[in-house]
Structure formats: C-alpha cells, structure tokens
C-alpha positions as CSV (number, residue, x, y, z in Angstrom):
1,X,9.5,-13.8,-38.9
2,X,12.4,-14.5,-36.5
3,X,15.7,-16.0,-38.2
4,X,17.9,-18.7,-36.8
5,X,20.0,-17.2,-34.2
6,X,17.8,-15.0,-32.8
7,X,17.8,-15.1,-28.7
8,X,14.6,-16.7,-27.2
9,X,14.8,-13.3,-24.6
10,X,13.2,-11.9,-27.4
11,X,9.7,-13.8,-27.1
12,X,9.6,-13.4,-23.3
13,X,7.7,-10.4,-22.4
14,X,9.2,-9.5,-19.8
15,X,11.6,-6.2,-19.7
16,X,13.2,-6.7,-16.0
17,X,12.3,-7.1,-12.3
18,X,12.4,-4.6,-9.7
19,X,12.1,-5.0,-6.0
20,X,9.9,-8.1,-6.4
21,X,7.5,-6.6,-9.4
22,X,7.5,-7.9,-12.8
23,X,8.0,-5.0,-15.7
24,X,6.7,-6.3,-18.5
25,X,7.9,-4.7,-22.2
26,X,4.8,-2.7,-22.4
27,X,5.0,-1.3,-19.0
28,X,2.6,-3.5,-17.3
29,X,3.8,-4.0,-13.7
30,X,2.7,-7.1,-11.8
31,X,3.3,-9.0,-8.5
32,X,3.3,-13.0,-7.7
33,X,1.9,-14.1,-4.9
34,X,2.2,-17.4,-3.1
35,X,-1.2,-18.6,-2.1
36,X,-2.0,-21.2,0.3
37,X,-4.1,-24.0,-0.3
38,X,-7.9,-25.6,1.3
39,X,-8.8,-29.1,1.1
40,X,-12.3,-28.8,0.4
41,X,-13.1,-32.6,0.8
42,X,-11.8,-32.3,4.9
43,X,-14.3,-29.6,5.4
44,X,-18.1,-30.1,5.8
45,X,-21.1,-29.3,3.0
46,X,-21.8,-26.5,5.2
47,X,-18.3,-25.1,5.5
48,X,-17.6,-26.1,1.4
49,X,-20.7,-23.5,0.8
50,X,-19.5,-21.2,3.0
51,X,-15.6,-20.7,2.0
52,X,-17.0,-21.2,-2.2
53,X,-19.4,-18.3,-1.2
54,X,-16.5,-16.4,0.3
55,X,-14.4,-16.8,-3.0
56,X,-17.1,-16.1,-5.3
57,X,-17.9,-12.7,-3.1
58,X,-14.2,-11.6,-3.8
59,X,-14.0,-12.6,-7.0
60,X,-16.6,-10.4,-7.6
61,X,-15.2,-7.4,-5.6
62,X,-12.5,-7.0,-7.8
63,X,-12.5,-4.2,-10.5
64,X,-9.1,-5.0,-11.8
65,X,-7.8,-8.9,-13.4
66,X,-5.7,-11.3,-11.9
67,X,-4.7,-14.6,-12.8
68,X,-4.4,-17.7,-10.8
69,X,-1.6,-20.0,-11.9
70,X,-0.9,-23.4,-10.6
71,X,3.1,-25.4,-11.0
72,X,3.1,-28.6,-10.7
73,X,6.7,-30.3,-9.9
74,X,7.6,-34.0,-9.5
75,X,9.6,-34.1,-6.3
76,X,13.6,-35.4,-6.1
77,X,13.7,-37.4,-3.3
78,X,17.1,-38.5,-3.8
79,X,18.8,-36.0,-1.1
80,X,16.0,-37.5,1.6
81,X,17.2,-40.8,0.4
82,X,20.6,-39.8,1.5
83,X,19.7,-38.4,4.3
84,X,18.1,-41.8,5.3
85,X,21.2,-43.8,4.3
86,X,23.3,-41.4,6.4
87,X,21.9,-42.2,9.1
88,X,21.2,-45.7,8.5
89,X,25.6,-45.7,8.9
90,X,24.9,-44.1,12.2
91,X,22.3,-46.4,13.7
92,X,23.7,-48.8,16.5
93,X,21.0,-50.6,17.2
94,X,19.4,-53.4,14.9
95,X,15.9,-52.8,15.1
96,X,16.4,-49.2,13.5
97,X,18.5,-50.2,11.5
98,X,16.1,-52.9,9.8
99,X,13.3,-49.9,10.0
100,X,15.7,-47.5,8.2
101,X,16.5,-50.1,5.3
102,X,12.4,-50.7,5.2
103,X,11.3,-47.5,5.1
104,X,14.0,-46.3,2.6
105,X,13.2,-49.2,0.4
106,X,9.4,-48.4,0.7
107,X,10.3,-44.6,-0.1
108,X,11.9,-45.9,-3.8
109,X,9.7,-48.3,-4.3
110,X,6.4,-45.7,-3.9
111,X,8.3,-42.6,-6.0
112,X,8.8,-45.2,-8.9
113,X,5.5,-46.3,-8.8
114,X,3.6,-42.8,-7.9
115,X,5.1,-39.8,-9.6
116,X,4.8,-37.2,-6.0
117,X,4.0,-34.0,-7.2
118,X,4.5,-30.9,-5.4
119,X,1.4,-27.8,-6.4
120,X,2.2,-24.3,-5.7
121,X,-0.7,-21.7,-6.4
122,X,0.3,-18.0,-7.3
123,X,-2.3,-15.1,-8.1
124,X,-0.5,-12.6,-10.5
125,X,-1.6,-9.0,-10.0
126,X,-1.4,-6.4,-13.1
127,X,-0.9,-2.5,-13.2
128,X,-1.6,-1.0,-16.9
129,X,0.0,2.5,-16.3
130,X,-2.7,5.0,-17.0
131,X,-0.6,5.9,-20.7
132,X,-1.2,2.5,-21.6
133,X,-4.7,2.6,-21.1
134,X,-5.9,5.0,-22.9
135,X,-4.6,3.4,-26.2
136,X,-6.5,1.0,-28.6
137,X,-7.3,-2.3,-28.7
138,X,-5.2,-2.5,-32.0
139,X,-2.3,-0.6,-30.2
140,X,-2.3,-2.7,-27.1
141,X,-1.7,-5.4,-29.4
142,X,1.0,-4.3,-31.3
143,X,2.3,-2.5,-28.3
144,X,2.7,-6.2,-26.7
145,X,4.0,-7.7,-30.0
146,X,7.1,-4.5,-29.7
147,X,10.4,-6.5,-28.5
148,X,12.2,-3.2,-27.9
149,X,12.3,-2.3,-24.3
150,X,10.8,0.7,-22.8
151,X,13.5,3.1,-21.3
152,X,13.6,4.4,-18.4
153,X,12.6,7.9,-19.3
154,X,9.6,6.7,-20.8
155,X,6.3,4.3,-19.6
156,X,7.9,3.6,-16.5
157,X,9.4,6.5,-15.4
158,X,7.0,6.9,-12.8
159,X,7.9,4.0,-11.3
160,X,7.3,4.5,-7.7
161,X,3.9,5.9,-8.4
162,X,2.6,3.2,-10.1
163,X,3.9,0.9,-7.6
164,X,2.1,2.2,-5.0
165,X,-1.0,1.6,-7.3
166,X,0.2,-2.1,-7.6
167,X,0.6,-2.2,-3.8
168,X,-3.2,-1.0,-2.9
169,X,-4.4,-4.2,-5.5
170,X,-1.9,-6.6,-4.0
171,X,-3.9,-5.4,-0.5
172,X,-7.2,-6.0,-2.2
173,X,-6.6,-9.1,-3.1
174,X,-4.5,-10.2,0.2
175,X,-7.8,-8.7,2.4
176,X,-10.2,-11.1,0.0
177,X,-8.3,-14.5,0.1
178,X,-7.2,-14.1,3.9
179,X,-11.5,-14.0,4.1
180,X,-11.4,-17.6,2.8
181,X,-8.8,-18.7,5.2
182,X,-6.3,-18.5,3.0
183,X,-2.3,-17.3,3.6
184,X,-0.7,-15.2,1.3
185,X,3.0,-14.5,0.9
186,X,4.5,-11.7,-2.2
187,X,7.4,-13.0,-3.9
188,X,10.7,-11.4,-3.7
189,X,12.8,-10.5,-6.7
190,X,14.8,-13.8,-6.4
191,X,11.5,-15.6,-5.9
192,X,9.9,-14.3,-8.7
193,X,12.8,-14.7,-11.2
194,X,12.8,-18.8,-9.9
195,X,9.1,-18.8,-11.2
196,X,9.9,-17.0,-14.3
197,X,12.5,-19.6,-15.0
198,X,10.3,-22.8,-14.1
199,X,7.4,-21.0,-16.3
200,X,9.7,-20.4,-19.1
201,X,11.4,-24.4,-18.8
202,X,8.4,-26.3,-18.4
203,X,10.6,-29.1,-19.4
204,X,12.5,-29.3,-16.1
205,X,9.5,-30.2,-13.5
206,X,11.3,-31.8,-10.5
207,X,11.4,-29.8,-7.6
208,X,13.6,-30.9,-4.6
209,X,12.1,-32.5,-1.2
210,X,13.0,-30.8,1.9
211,X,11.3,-33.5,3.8
C-alpha cells in the first residue's frame, strides 16, 4: 500500500522515452501515431461499406495488438478572440468594423453556449521483447505491477534491435489505414511526452485554437 508522500511517477508505467518510442517499465516499447479522421455520414452507402470493409480487412491482418485512443479537448478561443479585436483597432472602414464586432460577439456567444471540442485519434503500437514473452501470465502481471525500472544492461539493452521490430509494425499498420484513406503521422519524442501529459491530467482538457 503506498504511504503519503509517495511520488505519483510511481504509478505511471512508463520508464522513459527514446527517439519518439515509449519504454514502458517492463520493457514494452510502443509508438503513437496520429491518425486522420473519415466522416462516414459525407460518404455514400456504397463507399460506407466499402472503407468499413477496408477496416475490418486490416483489422484482421494484424498478428500483433494495438489500441486506438481518442482525446477530446475543449478549445480556448480566447487568443482568436484577440486576434479579432486586434484587428478590429486596425480596421478603417466602418462596415468591417461593425462585421468584426458581430462576428466576435457571435464567436463568444456560440463557445458559451456549445462547448467546441477538438478529437485527436492515435493508434498505439506495442513491442513485448522476446524475454518478456516467454514468461507467465502470473509474471507478466507482477512484472507490470514492479515500479523499479529496468536498467540499461538489462530488457532493453537491445534496444536498437527491438526498435527495428517496432518499426516493421508501425509499417503494418501505416500500409493498412493509408488502405482506408486514412493519413498517418508517428509522434516525436516531444509529441509523445505532450500526450503522456494530457493522458495523465485528464483534468486539464482545453486545447488552444490556431484558427
């Protein structure tokens, strides 16, 4: 049982990040993925089938787990409103100007009545190193449960190597979802610790407009 004072580090599972790739205390390596996203709803029944057909035929073409994660974040539209009013000062003639104070006033009015949410899709990719594997079920789990990091000279020493493993799944996966019309983009190591962060807080969920 963990005692008052103890760091909160100590329930996240994850050991470090490396060139974009998550090392988890266990020595699972996984990548993040941005994923694009299809509206469904635009396309035609024929087209729906065809692109749910597409996704179910990779899904099944997979010999290896990944997870699909969705973040949803409310959007701060306070620095567009800024924008707006800075310009608004700049604005010569009337007519704009009365458009700039309607639209800004119609911009507040909708975010206060419509919480705008921004959705970002990721597909996480895992490596179990081969050493890992071949343990139990019962020493997976208490392997997962250990807070003590590996070192350096131990699961993942063979780092490289098992990257490259990661790398061909990451190009399985990228080869299936560009099939559905779908764009794919792998996190960097700043990237990936910003989702960490977010998944960790979900009590911080607004997200910045770049409108």
């Amino acid at each position: 049982m963990a005692t008052i004072g103890t760091p909160a580090q100590q329930f996240i599972p994850v050991q470090d990040v490396r060139d974009g790739i998550v090392v988890l205390k266990d020595g699972t390596l996984c990548t993040i993925v941005l994923v694009s996203s299809v509206n469904l709803s635009l396309k035609s029944y024929d087209e729906q089938r065809a692109t749910l057909s597409q996704f179910q035929n990779f899904l099944n073409t997979l010999d290896f787990p990944v997870q699909i994660v969705v973040q949803s974040r409310k959007y701060d539209v306070r620095p567009y409103i800024l924008t707006l009013e800075n310009r608004l000062k700049e604005q010569t003639e009337q007519l704009l100007q009365v458009q700039t104070r309607e639209y800004i006033q119609f911009i507040q009015t909708f975010t206060d009545q419509v919480n705008v949410m921004r959705k970002s899709f990721f597909v996480v990719i895992p490596y179990v190193p081969a050493v890992l594997k071949q343990s139990s079920g019962i020493g997976k789990f208490f392997s997962f449960l250990r807070s003590t990091p590996k070192s350096d000279s131990g699961v993942i020493s063979d780092f490289e190597e098992e990257r490259t493993q990661l790398e061909q799944r990451v190009s399985v996966v990228e080869q299936g979802l560009s099939s559905v019309g779908l764009r794919l983009v792998q996190l960097g190591t700043q990237e990936v610790i910003e989702v960490l962060y977010k998944t960790f807080n979900p009590g911080e969920t607004t997200s910045q407009s770049n409108a």
